[in-house]
N, C-alpha and C positions, 0 to 999 in steps of 0.2 A: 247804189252806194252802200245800202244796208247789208247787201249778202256779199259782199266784196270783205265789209269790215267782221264779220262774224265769223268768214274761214281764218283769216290770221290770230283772231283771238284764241280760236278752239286750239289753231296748232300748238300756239305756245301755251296752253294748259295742259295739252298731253304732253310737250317735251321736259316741262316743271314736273311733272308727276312720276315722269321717268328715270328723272335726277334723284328722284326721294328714295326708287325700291333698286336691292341689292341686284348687282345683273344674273342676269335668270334667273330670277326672283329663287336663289339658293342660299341655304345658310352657309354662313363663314366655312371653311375648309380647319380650323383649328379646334372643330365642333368635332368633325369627323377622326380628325387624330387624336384628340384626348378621349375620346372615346374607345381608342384601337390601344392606343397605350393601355391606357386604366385593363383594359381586358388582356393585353399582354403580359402586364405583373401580374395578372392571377393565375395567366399559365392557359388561360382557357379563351382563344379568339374563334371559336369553332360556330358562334351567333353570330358575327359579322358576316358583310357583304364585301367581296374582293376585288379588284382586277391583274391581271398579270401586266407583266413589263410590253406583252404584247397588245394590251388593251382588250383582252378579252375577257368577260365575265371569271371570276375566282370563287368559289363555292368557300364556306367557311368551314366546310370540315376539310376541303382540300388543303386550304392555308396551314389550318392546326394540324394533319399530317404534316405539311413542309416541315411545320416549325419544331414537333416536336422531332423530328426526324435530324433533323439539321443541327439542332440545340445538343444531341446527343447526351454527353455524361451529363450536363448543365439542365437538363429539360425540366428534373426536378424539380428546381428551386430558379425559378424567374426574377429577373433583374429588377430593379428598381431604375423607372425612367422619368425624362423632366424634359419636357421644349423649352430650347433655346430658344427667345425669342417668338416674333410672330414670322409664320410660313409666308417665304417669299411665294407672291401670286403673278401669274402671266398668263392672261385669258384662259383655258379652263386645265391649265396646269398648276402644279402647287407642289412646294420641297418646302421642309421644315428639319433643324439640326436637329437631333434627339441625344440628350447625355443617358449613357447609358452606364448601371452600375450592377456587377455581376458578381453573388458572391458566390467564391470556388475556395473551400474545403479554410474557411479561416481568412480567406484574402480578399481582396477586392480587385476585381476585371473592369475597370473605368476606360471609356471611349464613347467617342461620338458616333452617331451611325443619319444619315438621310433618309427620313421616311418621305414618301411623294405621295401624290394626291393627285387624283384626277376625277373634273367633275363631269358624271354621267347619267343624264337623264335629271337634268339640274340638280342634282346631289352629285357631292363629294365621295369620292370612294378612294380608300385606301389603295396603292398599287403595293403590291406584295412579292417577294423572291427572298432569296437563301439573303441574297445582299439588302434590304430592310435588317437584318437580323446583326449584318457585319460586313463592313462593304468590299472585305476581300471572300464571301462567301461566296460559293456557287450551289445551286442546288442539288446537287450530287453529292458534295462534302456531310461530314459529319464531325462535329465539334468533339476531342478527347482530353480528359482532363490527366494531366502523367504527376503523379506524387513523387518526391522523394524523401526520406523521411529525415525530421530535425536531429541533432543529437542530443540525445537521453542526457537531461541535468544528473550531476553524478552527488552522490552522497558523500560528505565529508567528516570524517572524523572531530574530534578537540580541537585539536592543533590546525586546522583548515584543511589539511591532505585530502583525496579523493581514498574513501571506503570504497565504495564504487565508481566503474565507471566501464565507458564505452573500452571494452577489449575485443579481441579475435576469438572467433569461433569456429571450429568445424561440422556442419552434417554429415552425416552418414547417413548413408543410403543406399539404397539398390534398386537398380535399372533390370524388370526381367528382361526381359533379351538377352542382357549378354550372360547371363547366370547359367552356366555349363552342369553344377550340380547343386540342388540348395541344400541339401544335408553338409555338403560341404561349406556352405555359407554358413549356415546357424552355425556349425561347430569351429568356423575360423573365429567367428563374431564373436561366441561367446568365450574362446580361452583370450583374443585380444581385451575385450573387457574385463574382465579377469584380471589382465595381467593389469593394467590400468585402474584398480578397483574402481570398476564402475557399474552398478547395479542394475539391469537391462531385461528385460524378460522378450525371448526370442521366440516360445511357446508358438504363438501365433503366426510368427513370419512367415510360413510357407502357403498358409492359406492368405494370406493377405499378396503374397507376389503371385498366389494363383488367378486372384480375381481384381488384379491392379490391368491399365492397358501396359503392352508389351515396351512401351519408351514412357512408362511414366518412372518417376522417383517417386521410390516408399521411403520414406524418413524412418529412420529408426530412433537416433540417440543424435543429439548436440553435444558435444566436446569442448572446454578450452581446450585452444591451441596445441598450450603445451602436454593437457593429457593426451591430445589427438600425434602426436609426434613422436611418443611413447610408444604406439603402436603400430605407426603409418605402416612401415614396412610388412608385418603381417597384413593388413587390412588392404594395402595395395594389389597386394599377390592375389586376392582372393576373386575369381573372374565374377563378375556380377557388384562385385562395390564399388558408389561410386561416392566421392563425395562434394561439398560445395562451402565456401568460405562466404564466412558472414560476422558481424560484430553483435552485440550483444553487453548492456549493462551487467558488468560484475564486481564481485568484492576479491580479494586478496586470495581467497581459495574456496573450495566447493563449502567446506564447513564453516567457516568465516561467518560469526553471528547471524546465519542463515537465518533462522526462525523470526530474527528481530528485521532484519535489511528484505527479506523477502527476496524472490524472483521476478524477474521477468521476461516473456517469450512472446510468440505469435497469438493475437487475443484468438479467443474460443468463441467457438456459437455460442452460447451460456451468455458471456458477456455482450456480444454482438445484439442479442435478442431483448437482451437489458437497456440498451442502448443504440435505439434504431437509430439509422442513418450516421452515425458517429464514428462508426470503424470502418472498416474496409479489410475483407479477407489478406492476409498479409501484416497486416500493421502490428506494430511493439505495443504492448502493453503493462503493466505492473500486474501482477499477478497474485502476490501474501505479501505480507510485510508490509513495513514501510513505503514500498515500488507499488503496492495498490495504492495503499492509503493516500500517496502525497502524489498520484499517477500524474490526475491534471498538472502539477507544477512540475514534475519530472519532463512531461511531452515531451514540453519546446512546442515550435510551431514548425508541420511539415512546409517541405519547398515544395513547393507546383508550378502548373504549366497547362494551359491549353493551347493545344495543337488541333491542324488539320493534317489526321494520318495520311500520308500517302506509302504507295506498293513499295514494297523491300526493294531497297535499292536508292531509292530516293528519299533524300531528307525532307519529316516532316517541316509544316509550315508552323512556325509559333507565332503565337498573336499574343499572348501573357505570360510572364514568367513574376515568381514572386521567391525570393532565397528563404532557403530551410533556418529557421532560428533555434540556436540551442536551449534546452528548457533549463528551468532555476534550479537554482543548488538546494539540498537539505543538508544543515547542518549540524553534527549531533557532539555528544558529547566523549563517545568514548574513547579509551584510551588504545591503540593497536597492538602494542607490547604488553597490556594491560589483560586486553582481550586473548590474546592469542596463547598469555598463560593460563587465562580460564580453560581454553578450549585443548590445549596441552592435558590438563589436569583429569577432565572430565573424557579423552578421547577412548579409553580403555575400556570403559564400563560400559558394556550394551544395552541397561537397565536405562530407560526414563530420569535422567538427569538435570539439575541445572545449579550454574554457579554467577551470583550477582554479584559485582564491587562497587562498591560509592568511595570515591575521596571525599574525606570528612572535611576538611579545607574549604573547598567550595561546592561540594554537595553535586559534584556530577557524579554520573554513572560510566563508569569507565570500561566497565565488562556485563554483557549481556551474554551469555555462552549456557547453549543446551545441548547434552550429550547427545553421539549419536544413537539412540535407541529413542529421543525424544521425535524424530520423524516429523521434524519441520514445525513440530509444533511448539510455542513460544513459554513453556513451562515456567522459564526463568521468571516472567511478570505478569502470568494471569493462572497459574496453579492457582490450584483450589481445593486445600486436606489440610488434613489437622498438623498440626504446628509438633504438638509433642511439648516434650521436656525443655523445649527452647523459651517455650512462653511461662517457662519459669520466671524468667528475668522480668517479665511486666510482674506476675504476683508478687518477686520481690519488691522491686519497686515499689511498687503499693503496698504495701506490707511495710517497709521502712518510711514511708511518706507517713504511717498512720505512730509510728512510733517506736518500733523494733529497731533491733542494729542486730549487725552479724554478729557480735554475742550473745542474741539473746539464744534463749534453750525453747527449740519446737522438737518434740519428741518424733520418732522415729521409727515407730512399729514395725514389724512384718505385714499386718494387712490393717487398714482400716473401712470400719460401716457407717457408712451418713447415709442414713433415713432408708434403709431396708436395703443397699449395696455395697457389695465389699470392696474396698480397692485394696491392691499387691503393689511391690515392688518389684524390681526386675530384679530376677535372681532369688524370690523371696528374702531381700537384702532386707536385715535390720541393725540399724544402727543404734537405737535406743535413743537418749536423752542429750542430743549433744547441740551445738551452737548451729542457728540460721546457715553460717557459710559452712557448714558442712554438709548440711541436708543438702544445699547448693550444688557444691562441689561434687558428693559423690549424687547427687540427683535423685532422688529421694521424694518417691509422688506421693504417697501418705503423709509426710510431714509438708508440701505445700497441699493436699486435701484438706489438711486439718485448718488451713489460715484462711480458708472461703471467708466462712464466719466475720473473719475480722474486718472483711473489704466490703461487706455488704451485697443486696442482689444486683448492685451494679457497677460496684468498685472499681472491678477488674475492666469491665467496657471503659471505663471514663478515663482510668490510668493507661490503657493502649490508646486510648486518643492522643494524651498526649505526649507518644512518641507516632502518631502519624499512622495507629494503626484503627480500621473500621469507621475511617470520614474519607470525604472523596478529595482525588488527587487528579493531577492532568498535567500528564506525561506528554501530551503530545503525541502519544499512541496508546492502545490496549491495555488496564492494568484493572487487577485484583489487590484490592487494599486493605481485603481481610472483613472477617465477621468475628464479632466476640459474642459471645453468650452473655448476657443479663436476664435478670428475670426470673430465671429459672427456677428449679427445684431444686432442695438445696444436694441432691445430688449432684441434680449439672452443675451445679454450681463447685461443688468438690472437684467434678472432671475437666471443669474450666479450670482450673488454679495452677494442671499441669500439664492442660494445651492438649483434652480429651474432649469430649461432648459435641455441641454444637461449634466450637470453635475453630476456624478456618483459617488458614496463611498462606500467601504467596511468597519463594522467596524473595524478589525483591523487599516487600515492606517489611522483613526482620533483619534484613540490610539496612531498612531505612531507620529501623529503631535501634540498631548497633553503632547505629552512627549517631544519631541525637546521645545515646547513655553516654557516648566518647566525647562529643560537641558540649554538653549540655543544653541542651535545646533540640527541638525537631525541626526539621526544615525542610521543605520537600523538596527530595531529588528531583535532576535535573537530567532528562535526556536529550529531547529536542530544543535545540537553538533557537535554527532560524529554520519555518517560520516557529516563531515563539507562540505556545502553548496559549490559548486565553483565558483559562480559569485556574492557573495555579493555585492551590490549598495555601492559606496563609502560617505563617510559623509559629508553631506550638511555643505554650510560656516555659518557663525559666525551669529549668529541672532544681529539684530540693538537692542543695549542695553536699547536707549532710548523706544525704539516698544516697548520692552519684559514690560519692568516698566509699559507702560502702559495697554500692553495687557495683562497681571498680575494682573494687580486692577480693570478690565473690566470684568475679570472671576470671580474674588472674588466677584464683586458685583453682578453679576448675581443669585450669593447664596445668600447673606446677605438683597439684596431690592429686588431682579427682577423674576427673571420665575422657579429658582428651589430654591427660599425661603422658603420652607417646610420644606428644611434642613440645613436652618440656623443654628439650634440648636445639627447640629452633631461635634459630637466634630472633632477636628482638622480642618487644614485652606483648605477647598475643595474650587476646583476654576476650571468654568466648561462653558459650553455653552449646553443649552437646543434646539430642533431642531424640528419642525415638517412641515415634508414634504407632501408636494402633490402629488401623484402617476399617476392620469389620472386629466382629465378635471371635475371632481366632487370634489369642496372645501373639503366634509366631509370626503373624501377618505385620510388621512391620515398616514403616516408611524411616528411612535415617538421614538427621538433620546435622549442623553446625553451624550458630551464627556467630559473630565477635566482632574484634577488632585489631590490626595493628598497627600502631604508627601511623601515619594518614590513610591507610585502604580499610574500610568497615566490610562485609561477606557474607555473604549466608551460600551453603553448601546444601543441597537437596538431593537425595539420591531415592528414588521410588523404590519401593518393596526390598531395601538397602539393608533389611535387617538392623542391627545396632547401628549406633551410632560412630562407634572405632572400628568396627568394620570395612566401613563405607565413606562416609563425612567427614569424619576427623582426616583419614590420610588420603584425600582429596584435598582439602584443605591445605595440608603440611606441604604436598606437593607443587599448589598452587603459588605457596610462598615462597619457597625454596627456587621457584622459576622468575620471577619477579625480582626476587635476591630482598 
């Protein structure tokens, strides 16, 4: 009876014991998968243990070839995974959902995929193929990601209009092969250009089509449309040209506030190397201007697409599409009729030019325009030279703020000496003893060297503060806001008084102060909109009303008797100050200015190495207005 009762007991303590451990004493199969994931998002499963679909052993550097083979464009940057749930289990098989989230170039690749599990040698092991990965893969596929690019947000003027925006373009180019003579190439290219004035350097071309492959396209030059139409028919005839239609952000025409609005084309290595992994040979980018600066908000977002390519002939397979988004608007303030007589006024002169306007009203900037000899570069609001005779109008200012009027008597010399230098007149002009508004008028640098004295060594800085000049501004792009001289010795200090010395200007900000003497008050101009600037300069105090009256009828005369009297006869009441600066230690080295005012448009006129100022500035100026009406 004893050994009868001791086998039934033993049994049933080994089958309770049995109950208690996992079968095949193996850990859960969820162990094994978060495991394979976690190393999936890293990009690296190359330590794990595998099996194939066919149950055979899978080596972990075989798998990490599959994958990254498989994953193709994607391989870089690994998705981010999550198990659904717990892995359904049936004896020593296992499937578990896996969300999977892939980002492609901006977008999101969301799908589910089944990972499986098979337990071998009582562990779990991952089973692995193209399909783990994407359950329409097969192991011979390779994942491609296809872009298509968003449309470039366009830039918009005052009034809302598009300054820029997505237009037609032409390339040009040439296929050797088909190129019969390339002497005759270079010479059709360069009289078609030509006749298109378009500036193109051909020098190079033959060695570049020597050592191009024989079906490649050499890009030469990008056209608008309509220059490219101009010429098609020479450029057609020419055997070896070939070209290709494309769009491209533009403004209104090639000169069209270039230097301000900027370019933009196919990015560069430069930028590319700046910015790993962010472009893509091909892609638009902003270039100068505004189209760098505000690039990201210009984008948009590209459209994509992952495909499984297949052979020519056959339609890839797509497994994600995401649509192209247009990028945001910049919106500025200028005016295009406004502009376009700047760029009128200033198209003649091949010298380093630039012409600014503000509406005094409400303080936009309605013309930004740099001649063409300024060569893209943005002169009109980050120059940086001496002012000249222009920065009379602050010493006036100051000078009547302290208690003069344009009656008072500032004598006139031919040359005057403060503390061991002599200063001249232009023309060795002397006028003798005569009133403030006529040293003004006919502009007269001895009689404001003599008024240093009265502003003190930091008069003159304190009184251009408060028209907006030598404190910081924000335009919402690039600006020089000028340097005054204080301090100094009371020479500089003489050479400060008529915008000599250390003192520097951009046109814009004697735009900006033409516009406060007309306003009374300073206020800082306004270019960019939207997005709106974050550190706008707050608004200068009240100008002394008795100054303005008189520094008002001091400008006027400047027109009506004194240095920009040519345009006496333009209609309406212009009221301005004429400038010509010295640049180096040679008198004839000249830069020629013009700031003022008319009616609601305030201006400054800059002409580099412009010589006088009625030379150059003033009938720029006249011309400016006269188009405007």
């Amino acid at each position: 009876m004893a050994v009868s009762l001791r086998r039934p007991i033993a049994l049933f303590a080994a089958l309770a014991l049995l109950g208690m451990l996992p079968a095949c004493s193996s850990k859960p199969p969820d162990d094994a998968l978060k495991t394979f994931l976690g190393a999936w998002e890293q990009g690296n499963i190359a330590g794990l243990k595998f099996v194939g679909p066919d149950g055979k052993a899978l080596s972990g550097d075989a798998a990490q070839n599959l994958l990254t083979t498989v994953a193709g464009d994607l391989a870089a940057q690994p998705p981010k995974l999550a198990l659904k749930g717990a892995p359904a289990v049936k004896d020593d098989q296992s499937s578990a959902v896996v969300s999977v989230e892939w980002p492609v170039s901006g977008s999101t690749w969301a799908y589910d995929t089944t990972v499986n599990a098979r337990r071998v040698d009582k562990q779990w092991t991952v089973v692995f193929s193209a399909k783990t990965i994407h359950p329409d893969l097969q192991d011979t596929d390779k994942l491609a990601v296809r872009k298509t690019a968003g449309t470039r947000g366009s830039i918009l003027d005052g009034s809302g209009q598009p300054i820029v925006s997505s237009k037609s373009v032409v390339v040009v180019g040439v296929e050797p092969r088909q190129i019969t003579d390339i002497n005759l190439v270079v010479k059709n290219l360069g009289e078609a250009f030509t006749a298109a004035n378009v500036s193109v350097d051909l020098t190079n071309l033959p060695n570049r089509v020597k050592s191009a492959k024989s079906d490649a396209f050499v890009e030469i030059v990008t056209l608008r449309k309509e220059v490219y139409d101009s010429v098609a028919n020479k450029l057609r005839s020419t055997p070896g040209v070939v070209t290709r239609n494309s769009t491209q952000s533009l403004g209104p025409s090639a000169q069209f506030a270039r230097a301000l609005l900027g370019t933009s084309g196919e990015v560069t290595k430069e930028i590319m190397d700046k910015n790993p992994g962010k472009y893509k040979i091909g892609d638009v980018v902003g270039l100068s201007g505004l189209q760098q600066k505000y690039d990201s908000i210009l984008q948009g977002k590209p459209g994509v697409s992952v495909v499984i390519p297949k052979p020519t002939g056959t339609p890839d397979v797509k497994l994600f599409s995401a649509d192209p988004a247009e990028g945001a608007k910049i919106k500025l303030t200028l005016d295009v009729n406004v502009q376009n007589a700047a760029e009128q006024a200033l198209a003649l002169d091949t010298r380093r030019s630039a012409l600014v306007a503000i509406r005094i009203s409400d303080n936009s900037i309605v013309a930004v325009a740099n001649g063409p000899g300024a060569a893209g570069n943005n002169f009109a609001l980050t120059g940086q030279t001496p002012p000249g005779s222009t920065f009379k109008t602050i010493t006036a200012l100051g000078a009547l703020d302290k208690g003069l009027t344009g009656e008072s008597i500032v004598p006139c010399p031919k040359n005057l000496t403060v503390d061991g230098r002599t200063f001249r007149n232009s023309h060795d002009m002397e006028l003798g003893d005569v009133p403030l508004r006529t040293d003004f008028a006919k502009s007269c640098n001895t009689a404001f060297a003599s008024l240093a004295p009265q502003l003190g060594p930091d008069g003159l800085a304190k009184t251009a503060q408060t028209v907006g000049i030598g404190i910081p501004w924000d335009l919402g792009t690039d600006v020089f806001t000028g340097k005054v001289s204080a301090n100094g010795s009371k020479s500089e200090q003489a050479a400060a008084a008529f915008g000599q010395g250390t003192t520097l200007a951009s046109p814009v900000i004697l735009a900006g102060a033409a516009a406060a003497i007309a306003r009374g008050q300073w206020k800082q101009p306004q270019l960019v909109l939207d997005p709106a600037p974050k550190d706008p300069a707050a608004d200068g105090p009240q100008l002394n009303q008795a100054s303005l009256d008189a520094l008002r009828q001091m400008m006027r005369e400047v027109v009506t008797v004194g240095t920009a009297d040519q345009l006496k006869n333009l209609p309406g009441d212009l009221r301005g100050k004429t400038g010509t600066a010295e640049y180096d230690n040679d008198p004839a080295h000249t830069h020629s200015w013009f700031m003022g005012y008319r009616g609601d448009i305030a201006f400054c006129v800059f002409v580099e190495n412009g010589g006088a100022s009625t030379a150059a500035a003033v009938p720029i100026a006249g011309k400016f207005f006269q188009t405007i009406g």
